[in-house]
mmCIF file of the C-alpha atoms, coordinates in Angstrom:
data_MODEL
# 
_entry.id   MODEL 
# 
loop_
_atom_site.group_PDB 
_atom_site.id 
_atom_site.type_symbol 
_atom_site.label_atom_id 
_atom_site.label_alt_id 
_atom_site.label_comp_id 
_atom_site.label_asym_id 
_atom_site.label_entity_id 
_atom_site.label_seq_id 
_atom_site.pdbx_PDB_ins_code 
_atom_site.Cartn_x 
_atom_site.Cartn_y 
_atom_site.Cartn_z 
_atom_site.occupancy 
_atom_site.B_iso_or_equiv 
_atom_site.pdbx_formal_charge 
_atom_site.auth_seq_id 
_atom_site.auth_comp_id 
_atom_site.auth_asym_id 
_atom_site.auth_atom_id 
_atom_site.pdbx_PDB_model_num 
ATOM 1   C CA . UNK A 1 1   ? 21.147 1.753  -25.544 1.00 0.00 ? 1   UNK A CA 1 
ATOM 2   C CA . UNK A 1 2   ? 21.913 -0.041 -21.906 1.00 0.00 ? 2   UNK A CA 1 
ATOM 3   C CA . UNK A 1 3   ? 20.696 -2.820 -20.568 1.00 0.00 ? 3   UNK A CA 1 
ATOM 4   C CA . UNK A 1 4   ? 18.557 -2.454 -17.679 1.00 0.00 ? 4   UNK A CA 1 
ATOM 5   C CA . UNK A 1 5   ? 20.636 -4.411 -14.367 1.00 0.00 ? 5   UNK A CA 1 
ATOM 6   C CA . UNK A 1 6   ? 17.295 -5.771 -12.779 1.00 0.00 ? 6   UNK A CA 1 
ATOM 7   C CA . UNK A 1 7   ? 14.763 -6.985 -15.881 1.00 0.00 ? 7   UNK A CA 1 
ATOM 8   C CA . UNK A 1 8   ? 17.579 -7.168 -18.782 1.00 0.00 ? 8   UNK A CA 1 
ATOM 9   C CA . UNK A 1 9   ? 15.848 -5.067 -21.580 1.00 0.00 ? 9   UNK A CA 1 
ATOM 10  C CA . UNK A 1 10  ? 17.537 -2.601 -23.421 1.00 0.00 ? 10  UNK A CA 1 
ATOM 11  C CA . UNK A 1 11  ? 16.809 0.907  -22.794 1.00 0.00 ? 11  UNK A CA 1 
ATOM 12  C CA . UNK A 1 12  ? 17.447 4.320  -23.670 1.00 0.00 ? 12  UNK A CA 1 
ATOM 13  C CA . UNK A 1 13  ? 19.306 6.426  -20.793 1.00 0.00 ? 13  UNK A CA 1 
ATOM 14  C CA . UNK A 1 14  ? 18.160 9.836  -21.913 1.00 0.00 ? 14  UNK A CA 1 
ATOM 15  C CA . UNK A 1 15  ? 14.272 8.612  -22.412 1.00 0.00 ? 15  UNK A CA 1 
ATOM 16  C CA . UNK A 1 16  ? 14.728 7.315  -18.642 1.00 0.00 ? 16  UNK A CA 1 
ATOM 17  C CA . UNK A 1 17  ? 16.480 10.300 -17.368 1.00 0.00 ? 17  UNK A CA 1 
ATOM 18  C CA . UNK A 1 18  ? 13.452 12.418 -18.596 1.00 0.00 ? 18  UNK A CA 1 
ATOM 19  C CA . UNK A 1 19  ? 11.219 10.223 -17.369 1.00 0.00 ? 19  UNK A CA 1 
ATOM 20  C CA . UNK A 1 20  ? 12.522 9.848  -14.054 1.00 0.00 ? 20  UNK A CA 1 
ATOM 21  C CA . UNK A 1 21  ? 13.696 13.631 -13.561 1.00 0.00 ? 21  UNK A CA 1 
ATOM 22  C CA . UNK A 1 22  ? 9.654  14.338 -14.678 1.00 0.00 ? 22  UNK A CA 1 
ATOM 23  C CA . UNK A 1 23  ? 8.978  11.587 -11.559 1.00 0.00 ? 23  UNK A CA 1 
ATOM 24  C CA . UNK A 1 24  ? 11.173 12.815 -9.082  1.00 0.00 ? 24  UNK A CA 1 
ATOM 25  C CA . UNK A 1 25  ? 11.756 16.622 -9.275  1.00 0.00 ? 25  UNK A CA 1 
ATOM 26  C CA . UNK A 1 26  ? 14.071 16.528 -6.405  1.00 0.00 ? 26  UNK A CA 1 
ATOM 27  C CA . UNK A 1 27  ? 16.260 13.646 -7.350  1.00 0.00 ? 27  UNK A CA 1 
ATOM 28  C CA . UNK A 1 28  ? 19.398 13.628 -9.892  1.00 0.00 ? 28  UNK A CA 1 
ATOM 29  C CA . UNK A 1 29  ? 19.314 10.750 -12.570 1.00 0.00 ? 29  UNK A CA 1 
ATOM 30  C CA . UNK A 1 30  ? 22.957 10.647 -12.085 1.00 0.00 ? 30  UNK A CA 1 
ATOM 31  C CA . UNK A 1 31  ? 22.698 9.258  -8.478  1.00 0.00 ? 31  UNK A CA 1 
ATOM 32  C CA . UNK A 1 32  ? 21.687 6.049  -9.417  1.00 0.00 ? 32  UNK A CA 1 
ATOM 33  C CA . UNK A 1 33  ? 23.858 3.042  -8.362  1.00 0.00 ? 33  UNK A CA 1 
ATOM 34  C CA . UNK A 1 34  ? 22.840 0.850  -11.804 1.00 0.00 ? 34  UNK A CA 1 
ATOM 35  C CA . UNK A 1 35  ? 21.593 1.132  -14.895 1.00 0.00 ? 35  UNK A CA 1 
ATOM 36  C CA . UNK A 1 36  ? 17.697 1.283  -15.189 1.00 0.00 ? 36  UNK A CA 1 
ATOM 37  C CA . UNK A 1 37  ? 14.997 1.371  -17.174 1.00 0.00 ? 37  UNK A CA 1 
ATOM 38  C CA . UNK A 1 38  ? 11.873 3.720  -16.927 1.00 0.00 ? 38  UNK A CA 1 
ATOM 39  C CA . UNK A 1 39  ? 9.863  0.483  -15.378 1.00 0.00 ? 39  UNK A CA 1 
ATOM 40  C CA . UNK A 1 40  ? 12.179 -0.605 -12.842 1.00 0.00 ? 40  UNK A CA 1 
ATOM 41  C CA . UNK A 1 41  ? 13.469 2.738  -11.865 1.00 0.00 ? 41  UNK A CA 1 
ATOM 42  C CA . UNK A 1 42  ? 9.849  4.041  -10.756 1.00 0.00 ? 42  UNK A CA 1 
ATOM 43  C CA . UNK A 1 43  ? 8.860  0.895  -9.251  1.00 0.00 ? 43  UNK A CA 1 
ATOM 44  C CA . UNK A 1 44  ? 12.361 1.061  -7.132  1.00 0.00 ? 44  UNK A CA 1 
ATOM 45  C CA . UNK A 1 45  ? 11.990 4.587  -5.966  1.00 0.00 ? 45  UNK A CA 1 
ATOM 46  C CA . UNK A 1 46  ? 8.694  4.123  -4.962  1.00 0.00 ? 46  UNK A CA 1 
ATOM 47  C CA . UNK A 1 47  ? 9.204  1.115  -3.583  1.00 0.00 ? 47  UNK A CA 1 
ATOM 48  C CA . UNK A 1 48  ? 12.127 1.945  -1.310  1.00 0.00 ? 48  UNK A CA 1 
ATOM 49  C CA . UNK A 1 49  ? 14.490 -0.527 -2.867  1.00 0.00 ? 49  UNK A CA 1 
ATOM 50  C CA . UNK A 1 50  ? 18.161 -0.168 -1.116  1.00 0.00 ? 50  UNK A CA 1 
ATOM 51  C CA . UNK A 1 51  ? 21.350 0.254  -3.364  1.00 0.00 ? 51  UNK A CA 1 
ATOM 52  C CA . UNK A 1 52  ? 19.349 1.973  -6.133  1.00 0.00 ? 52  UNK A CA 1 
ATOM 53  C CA . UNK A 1 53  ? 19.770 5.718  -5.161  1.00 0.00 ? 53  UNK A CA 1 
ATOM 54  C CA . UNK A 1 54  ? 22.333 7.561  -3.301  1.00 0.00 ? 54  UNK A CA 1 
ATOM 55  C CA . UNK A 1 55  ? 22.247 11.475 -2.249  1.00 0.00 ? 55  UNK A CA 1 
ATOM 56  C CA . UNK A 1 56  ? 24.147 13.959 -0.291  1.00 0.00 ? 56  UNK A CA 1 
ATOM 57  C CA . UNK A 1 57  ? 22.826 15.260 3.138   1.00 0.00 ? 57  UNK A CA 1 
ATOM 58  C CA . UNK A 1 58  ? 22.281 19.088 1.936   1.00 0.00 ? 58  UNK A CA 1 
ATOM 59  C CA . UNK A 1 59  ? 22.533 19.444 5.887   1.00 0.00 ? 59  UNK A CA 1 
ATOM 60  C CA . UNK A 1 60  ? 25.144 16.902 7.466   1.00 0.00 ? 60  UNK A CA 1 
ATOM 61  C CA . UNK A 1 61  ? 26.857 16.667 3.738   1.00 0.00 ? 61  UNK A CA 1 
ATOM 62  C CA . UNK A 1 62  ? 26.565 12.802 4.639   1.00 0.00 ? 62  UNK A CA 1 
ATOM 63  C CA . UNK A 1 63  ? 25.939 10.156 1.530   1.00 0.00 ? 63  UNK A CA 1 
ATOM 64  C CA . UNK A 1 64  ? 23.348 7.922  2.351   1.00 0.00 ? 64  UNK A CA 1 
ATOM 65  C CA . UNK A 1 65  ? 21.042 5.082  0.337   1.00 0.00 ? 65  UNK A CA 1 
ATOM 66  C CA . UNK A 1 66  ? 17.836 6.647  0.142   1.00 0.00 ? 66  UNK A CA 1 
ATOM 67  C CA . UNK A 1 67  ? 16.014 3.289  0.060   1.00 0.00 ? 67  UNK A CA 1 
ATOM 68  C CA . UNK A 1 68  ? 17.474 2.721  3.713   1.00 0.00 ? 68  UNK A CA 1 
ATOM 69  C CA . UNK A 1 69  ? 17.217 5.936  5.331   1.00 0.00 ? 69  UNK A CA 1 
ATOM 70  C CA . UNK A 1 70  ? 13.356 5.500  4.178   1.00 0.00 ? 70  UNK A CA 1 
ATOM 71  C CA . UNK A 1 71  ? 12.791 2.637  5.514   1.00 0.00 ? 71  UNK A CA 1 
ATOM 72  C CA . UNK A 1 72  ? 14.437 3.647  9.107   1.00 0.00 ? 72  UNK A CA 1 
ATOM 73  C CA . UNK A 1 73  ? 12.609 6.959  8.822   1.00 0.00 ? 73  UNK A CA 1 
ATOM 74  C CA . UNK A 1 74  ? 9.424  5.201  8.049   1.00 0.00 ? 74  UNK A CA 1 
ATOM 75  C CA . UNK A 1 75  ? 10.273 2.741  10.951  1.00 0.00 ? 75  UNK A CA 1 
ATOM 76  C CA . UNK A 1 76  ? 9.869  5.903  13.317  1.00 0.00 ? 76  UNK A CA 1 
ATOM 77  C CA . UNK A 1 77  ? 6.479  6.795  12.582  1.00 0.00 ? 77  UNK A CA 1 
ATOM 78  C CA . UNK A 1 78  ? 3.161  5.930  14.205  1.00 0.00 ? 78  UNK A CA 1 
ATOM 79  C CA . UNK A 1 79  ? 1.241  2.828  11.782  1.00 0.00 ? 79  UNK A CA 1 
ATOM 80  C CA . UNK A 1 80  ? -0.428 4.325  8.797   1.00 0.00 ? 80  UNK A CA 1 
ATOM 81  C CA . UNK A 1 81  ? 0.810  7.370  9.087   1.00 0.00 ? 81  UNK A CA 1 
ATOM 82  C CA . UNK A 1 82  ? 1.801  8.326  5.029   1.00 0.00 ? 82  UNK A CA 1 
ATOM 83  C CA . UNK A 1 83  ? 4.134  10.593 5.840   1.00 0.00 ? 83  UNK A CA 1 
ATOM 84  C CA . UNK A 1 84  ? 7.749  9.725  4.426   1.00 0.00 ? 84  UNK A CA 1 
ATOM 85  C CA . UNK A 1 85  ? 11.446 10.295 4.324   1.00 0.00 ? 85  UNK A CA 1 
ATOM 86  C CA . UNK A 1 86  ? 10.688 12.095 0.710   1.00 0.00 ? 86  UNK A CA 1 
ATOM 87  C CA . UNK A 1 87  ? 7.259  13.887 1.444   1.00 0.00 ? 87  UNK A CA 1 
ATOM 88  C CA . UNK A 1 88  ? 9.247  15.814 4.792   1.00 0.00 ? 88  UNK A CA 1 
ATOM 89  C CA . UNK A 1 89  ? 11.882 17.221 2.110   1.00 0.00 ? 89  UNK A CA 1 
ATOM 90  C CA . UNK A 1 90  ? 10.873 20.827 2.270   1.00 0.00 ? 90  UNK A CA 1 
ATOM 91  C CA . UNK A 1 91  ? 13.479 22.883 0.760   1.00 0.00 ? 91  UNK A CA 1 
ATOM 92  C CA . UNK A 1 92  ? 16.830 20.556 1.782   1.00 0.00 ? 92  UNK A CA 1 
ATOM 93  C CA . UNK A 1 93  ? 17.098 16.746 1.122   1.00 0.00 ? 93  UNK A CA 1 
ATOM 94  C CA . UNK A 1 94  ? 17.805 15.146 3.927   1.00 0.00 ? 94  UNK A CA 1 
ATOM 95  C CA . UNK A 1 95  ? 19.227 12.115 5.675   1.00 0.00 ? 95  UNK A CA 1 
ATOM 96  C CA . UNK A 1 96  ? 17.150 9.844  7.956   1.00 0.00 ? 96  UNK A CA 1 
ATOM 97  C CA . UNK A 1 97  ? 18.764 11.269 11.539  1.00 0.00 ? 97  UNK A CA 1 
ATOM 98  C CA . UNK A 1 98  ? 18.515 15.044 9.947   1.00 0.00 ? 98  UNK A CA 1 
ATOM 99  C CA . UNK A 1 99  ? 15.250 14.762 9.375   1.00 0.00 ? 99  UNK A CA 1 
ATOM 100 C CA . UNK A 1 100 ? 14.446 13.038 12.277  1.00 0.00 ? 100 UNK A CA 1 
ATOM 101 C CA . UNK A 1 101 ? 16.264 15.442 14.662  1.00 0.00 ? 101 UNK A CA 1 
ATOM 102 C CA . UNK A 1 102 ? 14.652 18.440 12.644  1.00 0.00 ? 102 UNK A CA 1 
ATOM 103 C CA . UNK A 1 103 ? 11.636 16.668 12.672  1.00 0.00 ? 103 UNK A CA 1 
ATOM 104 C CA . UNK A 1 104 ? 11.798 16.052 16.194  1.00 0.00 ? 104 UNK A CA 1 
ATOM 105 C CA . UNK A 1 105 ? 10.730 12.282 16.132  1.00 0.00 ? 105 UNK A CA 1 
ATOM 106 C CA . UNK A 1 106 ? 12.455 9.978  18.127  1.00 0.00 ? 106 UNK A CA 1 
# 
């Protein structure tokens, strides 16, 4: 059991990781920056927290905190537009300014 670093309750890592790698089909339990429980993990992924999730560029090969490249990717789009730095992963995850540029959105 681990204690989950944002609401303290004690958790099991491999319930989570299922959980989570059921949520997120694209992302890798093992790129999270703390430990998490099923709760707080969803709500942070979803919810763009920074400092929860990093991933490699599979086109620059740059690290980068998904919470913040969301939220300048989503800071590029037109209001209400649902689109986001997740939903334009088609087949390689990519970094804000690589999926800008091959988004072309300036």
């Amino acid at each position: 059991m681990e204690q989950c670093a944002l609401c303290g309750i004690e958790f099991s890592p491999d319930d989570t990781k299922e959980v989570f790698e059921s949520a997120f089909e694209r992302l890798s339990y093992e790129n999270l920056t703390m430990p998490l429980c099923c709760d707080c993990v969803i709500d942070e992924i979803e919810g763009g927290g920074s400092g929860i999730y990093t991933a490699a560029c599979e086109m620059c090969g740059k690290d980068f905190d998904l919470g913040k490249d969301s939220m300048e990717y989503a800071s590029h789009l037109e209001d209400g537009d649902s689109y986001s730095l997740r939903s334009s992963w088609d087949d390689l995850i990519l970094c804000c300014d690589c999926a800008l540029q091959r988004d072309g959105i300036e």
